[in-house]
ROPA-985102 format. One line per field, with one value per residue (C-alpha): residue in one letter; x, z, y. Coordinates in nm, 4 decimals. Example, Ala and Ser with C-alpha at 12.3 -4.5 7.8 and 13.67 -1.06 7.14 Angstrom:
ROPA-985102
type = (A/S)
X = (1.2300/1.3670)
Z = (0.7800/0.7140)
Y = (-0.4500/-0.1060)
This chain:
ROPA-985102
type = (X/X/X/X/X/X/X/X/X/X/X/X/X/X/X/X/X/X/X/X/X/X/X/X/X/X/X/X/X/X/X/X/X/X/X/X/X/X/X/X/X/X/X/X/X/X/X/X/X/X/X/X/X/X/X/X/X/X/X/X/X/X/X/X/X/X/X/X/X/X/X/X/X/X/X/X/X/X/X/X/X/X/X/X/X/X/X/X/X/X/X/X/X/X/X/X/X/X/X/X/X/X/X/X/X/X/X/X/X/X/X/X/X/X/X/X/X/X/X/X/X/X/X/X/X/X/X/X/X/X/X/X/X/X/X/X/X/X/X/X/X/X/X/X/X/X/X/X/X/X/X/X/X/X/X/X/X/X/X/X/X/X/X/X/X/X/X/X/X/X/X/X/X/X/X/X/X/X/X/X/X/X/X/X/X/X/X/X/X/X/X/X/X/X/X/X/X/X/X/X/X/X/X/X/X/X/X/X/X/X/X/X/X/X/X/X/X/X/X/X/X/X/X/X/X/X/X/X/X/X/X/X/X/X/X/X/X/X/X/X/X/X/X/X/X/X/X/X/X/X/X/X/X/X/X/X/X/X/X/X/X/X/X/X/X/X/X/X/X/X/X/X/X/X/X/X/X/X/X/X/X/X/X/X/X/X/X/X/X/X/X/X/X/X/X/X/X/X/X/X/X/X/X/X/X/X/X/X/X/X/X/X/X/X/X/X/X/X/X/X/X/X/X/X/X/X/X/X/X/X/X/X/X/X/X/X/X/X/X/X/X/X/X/X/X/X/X/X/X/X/X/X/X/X/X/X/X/X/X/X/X/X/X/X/X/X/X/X)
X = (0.0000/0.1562/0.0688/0.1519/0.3361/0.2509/0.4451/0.7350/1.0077/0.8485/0.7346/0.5642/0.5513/0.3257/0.2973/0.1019/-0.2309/-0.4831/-0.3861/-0.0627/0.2027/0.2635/0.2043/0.4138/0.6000/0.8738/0.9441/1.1780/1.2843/1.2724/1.5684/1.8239/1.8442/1.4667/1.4398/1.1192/1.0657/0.9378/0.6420/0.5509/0.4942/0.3476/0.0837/-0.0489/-0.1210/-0.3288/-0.5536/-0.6052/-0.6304/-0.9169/-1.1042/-1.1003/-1.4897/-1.8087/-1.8308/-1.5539/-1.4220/-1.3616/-1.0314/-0.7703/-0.4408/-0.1842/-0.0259/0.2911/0.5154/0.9203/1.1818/1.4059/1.6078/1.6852/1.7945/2.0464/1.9974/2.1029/2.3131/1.9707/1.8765/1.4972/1.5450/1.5785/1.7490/1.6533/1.9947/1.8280/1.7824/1.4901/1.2644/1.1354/0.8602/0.6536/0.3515/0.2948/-0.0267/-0.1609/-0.5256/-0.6262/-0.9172/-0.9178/-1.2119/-1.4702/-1.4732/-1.4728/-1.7984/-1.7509/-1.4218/-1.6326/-1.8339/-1.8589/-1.9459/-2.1916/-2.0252/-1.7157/-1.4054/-1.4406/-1.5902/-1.3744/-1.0529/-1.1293/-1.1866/-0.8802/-0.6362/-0.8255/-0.8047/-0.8476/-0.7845/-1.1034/-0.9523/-1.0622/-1.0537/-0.6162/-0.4556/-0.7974/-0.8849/-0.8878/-0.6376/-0.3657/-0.3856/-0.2154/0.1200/0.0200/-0.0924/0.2899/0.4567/0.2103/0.3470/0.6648/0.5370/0.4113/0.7965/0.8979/0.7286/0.8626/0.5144/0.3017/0.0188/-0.2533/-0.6230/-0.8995/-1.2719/-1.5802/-1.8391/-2.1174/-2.2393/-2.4738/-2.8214/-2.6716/-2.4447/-2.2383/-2.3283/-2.0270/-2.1102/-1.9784/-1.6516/-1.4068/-1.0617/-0.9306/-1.2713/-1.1737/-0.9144/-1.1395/-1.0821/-1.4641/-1.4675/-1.5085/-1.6107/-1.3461/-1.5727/-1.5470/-1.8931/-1.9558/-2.3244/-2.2933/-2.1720/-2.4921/-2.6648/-2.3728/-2.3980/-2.7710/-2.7657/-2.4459/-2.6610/-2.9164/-2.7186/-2.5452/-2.8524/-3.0128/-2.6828/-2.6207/-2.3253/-2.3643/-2.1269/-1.9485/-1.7924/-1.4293/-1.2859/-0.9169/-0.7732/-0.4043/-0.2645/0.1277/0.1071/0.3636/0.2457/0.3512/0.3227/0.1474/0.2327/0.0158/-0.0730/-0.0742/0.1265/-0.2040/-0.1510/-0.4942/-0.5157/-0.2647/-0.4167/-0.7401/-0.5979/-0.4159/-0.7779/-0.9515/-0.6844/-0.8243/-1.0863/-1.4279/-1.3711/-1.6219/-1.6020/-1.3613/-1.4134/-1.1651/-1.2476/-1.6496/-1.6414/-1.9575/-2.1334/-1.9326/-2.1797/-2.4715/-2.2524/-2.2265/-1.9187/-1.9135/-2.0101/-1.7489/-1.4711/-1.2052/-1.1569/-0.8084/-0.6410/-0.3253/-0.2046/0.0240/0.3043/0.2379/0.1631/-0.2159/-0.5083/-0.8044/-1.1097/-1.2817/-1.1258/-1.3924/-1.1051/-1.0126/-0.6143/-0.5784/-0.5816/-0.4646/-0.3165/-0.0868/-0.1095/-0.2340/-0.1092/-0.4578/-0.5650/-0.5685/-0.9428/-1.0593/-1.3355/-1.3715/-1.6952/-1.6635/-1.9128/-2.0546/-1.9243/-1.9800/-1.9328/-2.2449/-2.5007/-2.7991/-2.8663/-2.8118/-2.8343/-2.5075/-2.3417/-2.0587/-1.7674/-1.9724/-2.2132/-2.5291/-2.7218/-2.6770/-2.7769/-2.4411/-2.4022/-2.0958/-2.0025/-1.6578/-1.5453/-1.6278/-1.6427/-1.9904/-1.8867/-1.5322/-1.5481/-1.4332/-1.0966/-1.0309/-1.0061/-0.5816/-0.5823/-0.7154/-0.4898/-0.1927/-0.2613/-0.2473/0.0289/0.1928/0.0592/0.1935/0.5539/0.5890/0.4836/0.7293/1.0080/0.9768/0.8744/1.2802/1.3966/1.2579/1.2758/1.6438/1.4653/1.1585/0.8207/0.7565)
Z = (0.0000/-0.0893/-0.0228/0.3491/0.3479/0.3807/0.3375/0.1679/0.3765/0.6831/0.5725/0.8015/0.7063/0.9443/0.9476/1.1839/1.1815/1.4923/1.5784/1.4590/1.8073/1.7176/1.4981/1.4761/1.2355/1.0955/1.0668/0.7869/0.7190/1.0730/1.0817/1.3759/1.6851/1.7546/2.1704/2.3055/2.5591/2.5451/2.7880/2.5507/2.2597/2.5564/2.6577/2.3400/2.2877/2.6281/2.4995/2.2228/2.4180/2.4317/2.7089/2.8940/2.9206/2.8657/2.5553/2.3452/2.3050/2.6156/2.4526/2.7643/2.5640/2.7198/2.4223/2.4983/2.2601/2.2415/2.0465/1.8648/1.6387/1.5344/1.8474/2.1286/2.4686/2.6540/2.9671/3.1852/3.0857/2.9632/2.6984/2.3321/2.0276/1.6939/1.4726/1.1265/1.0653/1.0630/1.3690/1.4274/1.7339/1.8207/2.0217/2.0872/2.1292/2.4318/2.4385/2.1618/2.1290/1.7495/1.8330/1.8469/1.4642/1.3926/1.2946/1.0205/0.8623/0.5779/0.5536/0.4431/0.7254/0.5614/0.5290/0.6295/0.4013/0.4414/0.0543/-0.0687/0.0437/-0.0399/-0.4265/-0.4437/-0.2506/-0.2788/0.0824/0.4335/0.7701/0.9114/1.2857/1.3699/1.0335/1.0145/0.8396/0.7775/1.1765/1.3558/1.5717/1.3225/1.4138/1.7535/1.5262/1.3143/1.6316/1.7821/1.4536/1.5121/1.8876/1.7010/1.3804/1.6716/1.7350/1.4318/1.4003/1.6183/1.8650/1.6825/1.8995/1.7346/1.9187/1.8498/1.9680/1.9063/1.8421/1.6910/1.7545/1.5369/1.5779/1.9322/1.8174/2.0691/2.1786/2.0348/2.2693/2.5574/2.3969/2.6480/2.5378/2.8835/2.9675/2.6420/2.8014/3.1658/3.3633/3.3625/2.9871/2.7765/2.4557/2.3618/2.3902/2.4023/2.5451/2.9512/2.8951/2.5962/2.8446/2.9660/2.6419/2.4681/2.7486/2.7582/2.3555/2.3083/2.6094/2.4326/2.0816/2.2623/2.4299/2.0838/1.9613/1.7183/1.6449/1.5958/1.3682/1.4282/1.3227/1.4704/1.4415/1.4463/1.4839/1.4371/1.5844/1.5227/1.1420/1.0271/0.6646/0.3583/0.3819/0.0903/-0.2731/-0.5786/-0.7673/-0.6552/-0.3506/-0.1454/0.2535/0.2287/-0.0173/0.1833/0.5257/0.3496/0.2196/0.5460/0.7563/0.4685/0.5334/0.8581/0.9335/0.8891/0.7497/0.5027/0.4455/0.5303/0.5136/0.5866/0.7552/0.6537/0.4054/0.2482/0.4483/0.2081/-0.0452/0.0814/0.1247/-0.1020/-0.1632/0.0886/0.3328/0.2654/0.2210/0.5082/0.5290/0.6493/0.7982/0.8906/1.2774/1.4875/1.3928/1.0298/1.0163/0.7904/1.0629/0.9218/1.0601/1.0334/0.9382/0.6846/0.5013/0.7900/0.7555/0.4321/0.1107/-0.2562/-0.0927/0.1383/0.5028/0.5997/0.9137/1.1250/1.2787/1.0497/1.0768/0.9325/1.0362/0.9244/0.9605/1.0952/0.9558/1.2199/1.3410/1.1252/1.3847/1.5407/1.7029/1.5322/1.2168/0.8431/0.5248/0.3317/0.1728/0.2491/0.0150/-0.1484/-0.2521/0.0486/0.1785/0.5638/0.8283/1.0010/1.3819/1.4774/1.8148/2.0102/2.1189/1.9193/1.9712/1.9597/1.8267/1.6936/1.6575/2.0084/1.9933/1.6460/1.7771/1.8612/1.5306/1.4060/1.5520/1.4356/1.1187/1.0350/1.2859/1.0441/0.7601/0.8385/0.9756/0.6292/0.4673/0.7191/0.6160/0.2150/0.2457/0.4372/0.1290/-0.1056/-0.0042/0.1708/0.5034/0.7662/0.7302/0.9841)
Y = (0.0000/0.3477/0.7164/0.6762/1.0131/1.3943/1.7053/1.8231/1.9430/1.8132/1.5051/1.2675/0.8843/0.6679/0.3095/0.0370/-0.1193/-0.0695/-0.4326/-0.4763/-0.4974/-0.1059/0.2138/0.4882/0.7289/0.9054/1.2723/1.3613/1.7066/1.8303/2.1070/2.0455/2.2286/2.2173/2.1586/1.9521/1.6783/1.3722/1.4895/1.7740/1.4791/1.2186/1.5395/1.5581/1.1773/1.1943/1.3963/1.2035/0.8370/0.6375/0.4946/0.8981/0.8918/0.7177/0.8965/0.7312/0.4019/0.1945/0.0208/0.1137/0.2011/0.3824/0.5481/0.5932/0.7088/0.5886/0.8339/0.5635/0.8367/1.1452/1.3771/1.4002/1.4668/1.7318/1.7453/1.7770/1.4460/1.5964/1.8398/1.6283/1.8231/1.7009/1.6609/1.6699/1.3375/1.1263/1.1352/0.8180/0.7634/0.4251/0.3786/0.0307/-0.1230/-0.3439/-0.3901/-0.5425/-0.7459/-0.9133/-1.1448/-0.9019/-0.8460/-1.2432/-1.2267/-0.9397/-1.0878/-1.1505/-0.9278/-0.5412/-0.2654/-0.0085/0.3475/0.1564/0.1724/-0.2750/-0.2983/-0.0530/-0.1835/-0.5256/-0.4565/-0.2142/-0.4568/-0.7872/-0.8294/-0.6368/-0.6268/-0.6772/-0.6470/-0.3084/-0.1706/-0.2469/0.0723/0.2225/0.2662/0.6170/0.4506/0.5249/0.9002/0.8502/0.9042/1.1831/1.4055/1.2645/1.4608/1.7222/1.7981/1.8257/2.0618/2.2859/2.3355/2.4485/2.7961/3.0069/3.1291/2.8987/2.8485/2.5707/2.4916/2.2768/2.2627/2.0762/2.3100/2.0718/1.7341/1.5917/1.8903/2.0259/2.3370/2.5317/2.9048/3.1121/3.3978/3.1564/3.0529/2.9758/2.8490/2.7832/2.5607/2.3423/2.1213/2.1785/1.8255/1.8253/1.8730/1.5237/1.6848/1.9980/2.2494/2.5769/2.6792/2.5616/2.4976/2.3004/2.0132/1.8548/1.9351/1.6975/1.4394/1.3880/1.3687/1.0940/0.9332/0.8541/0.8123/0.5405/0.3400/0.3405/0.1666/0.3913/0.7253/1.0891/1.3245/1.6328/1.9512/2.0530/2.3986/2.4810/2.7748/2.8821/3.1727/3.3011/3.1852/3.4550/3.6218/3.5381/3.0880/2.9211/2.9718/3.0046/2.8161/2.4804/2.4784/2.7194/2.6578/2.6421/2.3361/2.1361/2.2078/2.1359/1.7951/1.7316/1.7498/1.5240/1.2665/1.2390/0.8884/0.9564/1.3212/1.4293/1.7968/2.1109/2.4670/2.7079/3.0367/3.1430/2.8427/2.7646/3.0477/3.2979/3.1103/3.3678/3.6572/3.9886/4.0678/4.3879/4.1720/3.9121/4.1304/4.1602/4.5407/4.6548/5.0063/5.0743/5.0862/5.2860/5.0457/5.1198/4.7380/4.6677/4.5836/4.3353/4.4544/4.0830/3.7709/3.5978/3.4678/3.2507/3.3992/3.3077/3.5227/3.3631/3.0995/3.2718/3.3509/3.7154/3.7169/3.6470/3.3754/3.0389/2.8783/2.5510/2.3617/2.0105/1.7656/1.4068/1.1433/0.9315/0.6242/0.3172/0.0172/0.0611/-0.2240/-0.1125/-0.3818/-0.2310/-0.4354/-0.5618/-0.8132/-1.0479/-1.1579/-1.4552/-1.1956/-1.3281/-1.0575/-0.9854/-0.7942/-0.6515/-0.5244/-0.4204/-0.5598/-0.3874/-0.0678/0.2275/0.5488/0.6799/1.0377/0.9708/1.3619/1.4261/1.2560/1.3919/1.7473/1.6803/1.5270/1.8277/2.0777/1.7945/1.7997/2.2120/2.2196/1.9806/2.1716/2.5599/2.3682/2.2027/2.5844/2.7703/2.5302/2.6005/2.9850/2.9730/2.7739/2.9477/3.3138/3.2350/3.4600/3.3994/3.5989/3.8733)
């Protein structure tokens, strides 16, 4: 199987199945000399793990993640320095349980990638979905903890602002309350937390999954990243998000909204301030103009399908071409939204540290 690589100059290669012994990846192209720990990387992966609430899958991994290359350590015995050369990081995984999905190993999962695999390959892993599972992400949001290194006062954050017909209230946006102890979901808004909880409640006793929409916002994105015509930071942070399981739509600041605007109304007026420095008075264009960072805020927003294991009965077929009735039995995530917010924020973190690193190569200087 190719195309397990993203990026340019920091390219990211991951590898694993959900239950293969391990997953993990490889970070090529990360310049020496960038400082992090191994508890920065390790911080990010906990908020991704499973088995943190009711509301997500119940499969206890620890996650942690091993350095195996690519850095020396400095005389405090904490502080890793990446040399230039390849990265490489493994998470291993312990609590697999293969048997649950006996009873599926011929048979295709409706709105699951099962069917499609199977004709494109001519075989699958039917053991949690294999390569295809969300648990495959736990490396990409490892390289992201190190992307967020490489531009300088880069600062990415992720929230869930929708699940399924239960939307956030903006006015209450609270970034400090999204990674709240008492906060399972990543959201921004205080009062959105019982709403959420009574909802997946009730999603989950019916045996069924919800979707949900994820906003990411960027802040620190120095102007001047991205490149017409093909090489827009927009396109590849839109093609990083799509990369992401169960992701079925991205938008990037007013998205599809701009589809009802007049053009005064759309239009991100600017003055100049006491610095002499341009001042946007709105940000419709979510930080992006032509391709190339403004200088604002980057904002995507990306929409998660729901789940596709699920233990309410839908028609299919099996390999010998029989009509069944499937129900997915295991651990699933009932709104595999909430655990892809990290993944989120890894993946344009990745994204704008790949765009920072060929805006240097190209230009021979750093934006402002």
């Amino acid at each position: 199987m190719s195309h397990n690589s993203f990026g340019h100059l920091f390219r990211v290669t991951t590898w694993g199945e959900s239950h293969g012994p391990a997953l993990g990846c490889v970070v090529d192209g990360c310049p020496p000399g960038i400082r992090f720990t191994v508890a920065e990387i390790q911080a990010e992966l906990d908020r991704r793990r499973p088995g943190q609430s009711r509301f997500v899958t119940q499969r206890r991994e620890p996650d942690e993640v091993k350095l195996l290359s690519g850095f020396v350590t400095e005389e405090d015995g904490v502080t890793l320095v990446t040399t230039g050369t390849p990265v490489s990081m493994l998470i291993e995984n312990t609590d697999q349980r293969s048997k649950d999905y006996g009873d599926i190993a011929r048979q295709y999962r409706p709105g699951h990638a099962d069917y499609a695999y199977e004709v494109k390959y001519g075989l699958r892993d039917h053991r949690g979905g294999g390569r295809s599972s969300a648990r495959e992400t736990a490396a990409r949001v490892a390289a992201g903890a190190l992307a967020r290194k490489v531009v300088p006062g880069l600062v990415v954050r992720g929230a869930l602002v929708a699940m399924g017909e239960k939307r956030i209230d903006r006015a209450n946006w609270n970034w400090g309350f999204v990674e709240d102890a008492e906060n399972p979901f990543f959201t921004p808004d205080p009062a959105s937390v019982p709403v959420f909880s009574d909802y997946l409640d009730a999603v989950r006793k019916e045996g069924s999954s919800v979707g949900a929409l994820v906003e990411i916002v960027a802040e620190g994105v120095p102007a001047g990243l991205g490149a017409p015509v093909y090489g827009k930071l927009d396109q590849d942070i839109a093609s990083n998000l799509m990369s992401i399981n169960a992701v079925k739509g991205v938008e990037i600041g007013d998205g599809f909204e701009t589809a009802r605007m007049r053009g005064e109304d759309n239009a991100d007026e600017m003055r100049i301030g006491n610095d002499g420095k341009p001042i946007f008075l709105s940000n419709h264009a979510g930080g992006i103009l032509g391709g190339i960072s403004t200088g604002q805020p980057v904002v995507a927003r990306f929409a998660v399908k729901p789940t596709s294991s699920i233990l309410t009965p839908r028609r299919s077929i099996d390999r010998d071409g029989n009509e069944v009735d499937i129900r997915t039995k295991g651990r699933h995530d009932p709104c595999v939204g909430i655990r892809a917010v990290p993944v989120g924020e890894a993946m344009v973190a990745c994204a704008i540290a790949d765009h920072y690193l060929r805006h240097r190569g190209q230009t021979g200087r750093m934006s402002e």
